[in-house]
C-alpha positions, 0 to 999 in steps of 0.5 A: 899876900903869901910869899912862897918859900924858895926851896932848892928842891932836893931831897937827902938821907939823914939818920933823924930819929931812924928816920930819911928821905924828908924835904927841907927849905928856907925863906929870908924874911924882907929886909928891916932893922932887926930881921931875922932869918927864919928857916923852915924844915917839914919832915914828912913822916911815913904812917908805918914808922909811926904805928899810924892807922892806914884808911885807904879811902876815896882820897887814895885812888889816883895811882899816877901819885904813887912812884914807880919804885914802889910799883916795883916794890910791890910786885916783887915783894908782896904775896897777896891772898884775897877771898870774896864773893862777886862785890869783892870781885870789884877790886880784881875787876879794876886791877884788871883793867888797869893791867890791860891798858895799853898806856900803862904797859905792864906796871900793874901786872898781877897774877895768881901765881905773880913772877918776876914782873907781877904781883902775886895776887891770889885770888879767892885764895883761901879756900874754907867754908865761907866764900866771904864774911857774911856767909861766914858770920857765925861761930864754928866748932873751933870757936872762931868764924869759919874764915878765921879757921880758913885763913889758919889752914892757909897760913899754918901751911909752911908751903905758905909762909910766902903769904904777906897780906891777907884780905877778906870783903863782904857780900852784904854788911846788912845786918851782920854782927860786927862786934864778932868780926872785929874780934875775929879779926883781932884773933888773927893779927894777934896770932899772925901779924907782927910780934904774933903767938903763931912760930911763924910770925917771927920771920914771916908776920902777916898784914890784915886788911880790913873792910866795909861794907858796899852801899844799899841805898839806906843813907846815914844813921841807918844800920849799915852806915853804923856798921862801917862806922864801928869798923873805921872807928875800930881801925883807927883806934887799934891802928889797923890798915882799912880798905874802906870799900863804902868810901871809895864808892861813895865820892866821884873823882871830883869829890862830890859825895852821894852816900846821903842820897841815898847812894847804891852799889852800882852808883845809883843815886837819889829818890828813885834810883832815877841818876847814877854818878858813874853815868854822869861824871864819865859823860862829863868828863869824856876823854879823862883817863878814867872814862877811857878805863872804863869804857874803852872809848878812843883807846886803841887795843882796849875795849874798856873795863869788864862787867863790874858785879853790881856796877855796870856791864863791860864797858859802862860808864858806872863801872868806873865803881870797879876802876877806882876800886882798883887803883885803891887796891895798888895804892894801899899795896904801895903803903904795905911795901913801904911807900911813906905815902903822906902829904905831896905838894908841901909847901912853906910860907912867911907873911906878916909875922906868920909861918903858914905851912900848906900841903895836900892829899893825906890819904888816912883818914885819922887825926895828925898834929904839926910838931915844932922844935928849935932845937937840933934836929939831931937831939929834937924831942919833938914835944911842942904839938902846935896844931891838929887837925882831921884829914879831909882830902884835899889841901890843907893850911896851918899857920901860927906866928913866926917865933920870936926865940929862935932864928930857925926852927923845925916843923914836922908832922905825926900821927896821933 
């Protein structure tokens, strides 16, 4: 049986390869001729430190495991222009509701104009010849797609170099080239984001959030499930940040997956659109806090979520679709004011000769390895990958034989 590690549960600052905040602990092995101590160190490394590709998917929807500070951080950091049609209006539908709920008061204040106390979320924000991508998807006289012209004038505007993260959604993936957006894209981040061509990347660099596409009911290896496959690979890859729109609708909060259903937008599901996941989990699981933001039921001065496009009108149980949608969106906004993110719940174990490291909830979606070193942390080159493995969700479990050369040694985990 697993002897869990006792830890003191601190937390410290340490200069670590330009690196702090990391959780540390020890674990004597069971008193025998020739036991060792054996010290176990995890160092929880923030994705944005290591250029790390950022997939805000369906793991990364429950805001109570984002800390205050970086709410704060957030709001009083982040200048946020978003432009879409009605299915991107899903995501400002959630955050929303989520402002309007009485128990979080005004943590998830937005506004387009933001304030001291809101974030500064300006919706439908770039104004231009394509309201969203798929209207845009053609080249116009510049030699780029009309939102790519669009996000320029906004941005070339110094009454604008305020602006920090730039959004664009889709109407209907179906059928629309995504060689070309992915380029287009490229085109921006080239010119804006960090180390870009434009003069005002310099001292006011911008984030680019890319995104896929909604479901419509076609199933796996169908054109659209190709489409939004080609964009994942494509952000994890160049190491971009993905609001992975079909993923987030595609999982209720317990896991269970519907997109092979095949699964729709408004969370129909199956042979003749005849069952609906947002339906079904919310009557299930009738007094969780997600059911009563989306339908309001039992909260006083709180009449659920508004009509979700596509999803649900007020106060349905599908519009659960715009609810998690929401909270993805303040959660990746977290990681883009700098929360580390990452894994929670890390712990350490020694059992019959094997150190087992066990930790939960990696929201990125791309490949990690466990690094070991017995060397001073100070002077550690961190070289010996020693696992590897694809994030899931969930809980994760590692182990390997506990070294026979060293009393103590480090473990971290990285990025690929």
């Amino acid at each position: 049986m697993l002897r869990p590690l006792k830890a003191d549960n601190k937390r410290k600052e340490a200069g670590i390869n330009g690196k702090t905040d990391f959780g540390y602990g020890h674990v004597k092995k069971p008193r025998r001729s020739a036991v060792r101590l054996l010290s176990f160190i995890l160092l929880l490394l923030p994705l944005s430190a290591l250029g790390e590709a950022l997939v805000i998917d369906h793991t990364c929807t429950d805001i109570h495991r984002v800390p205050d500070q970086w709410v704060d951080q957030v709001r009083s950091n982040l200048h946020v222009a978003y432009q879409h049609t009605s299915h991107g209006s899903q995501l400002v539908t959630g955050m929303t509701a989520l402002e309007s709920f009485p128990a979080y008061g005004s943590t998830y204040a937005w506004s387009d104009s933001g304030g001291p106390d809101a974030l500064d979320f300006d919706d439908y924000g770039i104004p231009g010849a394509a309201p969203d991508l798929s209207q845009g998807d053609y080249i116009d006289g510049n030699g780029v797609t009309p939102w790519v012209t669009a996000t320029r004038n906004l941005l070339n505007n110094t009454n604008n170099y305020h602006l920090n993260v730039i959004m664009w959604s889709w109407c209907s993936i179906n059928g629309h080239d995504i060689d070309r957006y992915l380029t287009n894209m490229e085109v921006l981040v080239s010119e804006y984001g960090e180390g870009g061509s434009h003069p005002r990347a310099a001292d006011h660099p911008v984030k680019f959030v890319f995104m896929t596409g909604h479901a419509e009911g076609q199933g796996l290896s169908n054109y659209i499930w190709n489409a939004n496959e080609q964009i994942r690979a494509h952000c994890r890859t160049n190491d971009r940040i993905l609001f992975d729109f079909a993923d987030i609708e595609s999982f209720d909060p317990d896991g269970a997956y519907y997109y092979d259903q095949p699964m729709w937008d408004n969370l129909d599901y199956g042979p003749g659109r005849t069952r609906n996941w947002g339906h079904e989990w919310c009557t299930n699981n009738s007094s969780s806090e997600l059911t009563q933001l989306a339908t309001g039921d039992g909260v006083a001065d709180y009449t659920g979520c508004g009509s979700c496009a596509h999803s649900g009108d007020a106060g349905a149980e599908n519009t659960v679709n715009c609810i998690l949608k929401g909270r993805a969106t303040w959660w990746m906004l977290a990681r883009l004011a700098g929360w580390p993110g990452g894994p929670t719940g890390v712990n350490a174990y020694y059992s019959t000769g094997a150190c087992i490291v066990v930790w939960n909830d990696l929201c990125s979606g791309t490949v990690y390895h466990i690094e070991r070193t017995m060397e001073s942390l100070r002077t550690a080159t961190w070289t010996n990958k020693v696992g590897c493995f694809t994030n899931h969700g969930g809980q994760h479990v590692w182990s390997e034989p506990a070294p026979t050369s060293s009393d103590v040694v480090f473990y971290r985990l990285a990025g690929e």
